[in-house]
N, C-alpha and C positions, 0 to 999 in steps of 0.2 A: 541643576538648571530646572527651574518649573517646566510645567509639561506644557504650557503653549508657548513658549519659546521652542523653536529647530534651532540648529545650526545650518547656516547657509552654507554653500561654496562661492567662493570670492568670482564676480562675472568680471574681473578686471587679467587682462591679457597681461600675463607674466612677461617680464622682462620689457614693458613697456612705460615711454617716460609720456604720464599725462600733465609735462608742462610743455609738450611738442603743440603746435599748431594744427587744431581739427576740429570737429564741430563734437561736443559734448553734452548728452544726457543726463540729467541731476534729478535723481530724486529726492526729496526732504522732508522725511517722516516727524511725526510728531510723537512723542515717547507714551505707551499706551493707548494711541489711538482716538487718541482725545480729540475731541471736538473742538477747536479751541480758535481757529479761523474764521467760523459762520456758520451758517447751514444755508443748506439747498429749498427752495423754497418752489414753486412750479417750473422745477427742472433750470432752474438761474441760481449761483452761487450768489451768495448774498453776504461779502466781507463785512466782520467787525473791525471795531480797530487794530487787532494784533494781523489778523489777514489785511486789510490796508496797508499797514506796517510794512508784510511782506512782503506785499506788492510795491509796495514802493522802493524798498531797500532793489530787488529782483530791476527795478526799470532804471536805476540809476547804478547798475553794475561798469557799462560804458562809458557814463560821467566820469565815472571814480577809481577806472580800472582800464591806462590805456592798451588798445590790441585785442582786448576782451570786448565783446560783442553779446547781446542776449537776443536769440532768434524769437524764439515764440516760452510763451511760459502761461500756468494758470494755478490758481491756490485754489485746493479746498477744503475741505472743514478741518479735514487731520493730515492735510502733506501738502507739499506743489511741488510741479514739475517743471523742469525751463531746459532749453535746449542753448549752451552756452558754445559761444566762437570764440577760441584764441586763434587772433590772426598772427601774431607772430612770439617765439618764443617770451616766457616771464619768468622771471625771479623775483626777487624783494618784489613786496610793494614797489609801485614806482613811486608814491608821496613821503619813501624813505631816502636819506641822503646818506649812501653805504659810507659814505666820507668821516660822517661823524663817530665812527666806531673806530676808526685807526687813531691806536695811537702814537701820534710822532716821535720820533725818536729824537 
C-alpha cells in the first residue's frame, strides 16, 4: 500500500440496514484529489461542466428516485457532499419492472 494511502475503519454501524428510512450523509470523493469540478475563485465555487454534471445528476435524485429526497448538497473542486432522505423503504430501482425477470412456467 503507498505510504499516503491509511486504512480507514469503516464509520458505518454494524449490523445496520442503510435501505431503512433516515436521513443520510454522502460523501463523494474524486480519486487522487483532482481538481476536476471547478475551483474556488473569491471564496465562490465556480462549477465546470463535470461539476454542473454533478449538480445536476445530485438535484434530480427525487425526480428519478421515488421516497428519496436530497436535503441540502454542494460540489467542490475534488468531492461533494449531499445529505440524502429515504422516506420510506427501497429496493430495485423503482423504473425496474421485477416482473420481467420471472420466468413463467
Amino acid at each position: 500500500m503507498p505510504k499516503f494511502l491509511t486504512r480507514r475503519n469503516s464509520n458505518r454501524i454494524p449490523q445496520h440496514n442503510y435501505s431503512e428510512p433516515g436521513d443520510y450523509f454522502v460523501l463523494i470523493c474524486v480519486e487522487n484529489r483532482q481538481q476536476i469540478f471547478g475551483t474556488i475563485v473569491n471564496n465562490q465555487m465556480i462549477l465546470n461542466d463535470a461539476g454542473n454534471m454533478i449538480n445536476t445528476v445530485l438535484n434530480q435524485i427525487p425526480e428519478n428516485y421515488a421516497g428519496i429526497d436530497l436535503d441540502k448538497h454542494i460540489v467542490m473542486p475534488n468531492h461533494a457532499h449531499a445529505i440524502i432522505i429515504i422516506r420510506n423503504i427501497v429496493g430495485v430501482d423503482p423504473r425496474i419492472d421485477p416482473n420481467q425477470y420471472i420466468d413463467p412456467v
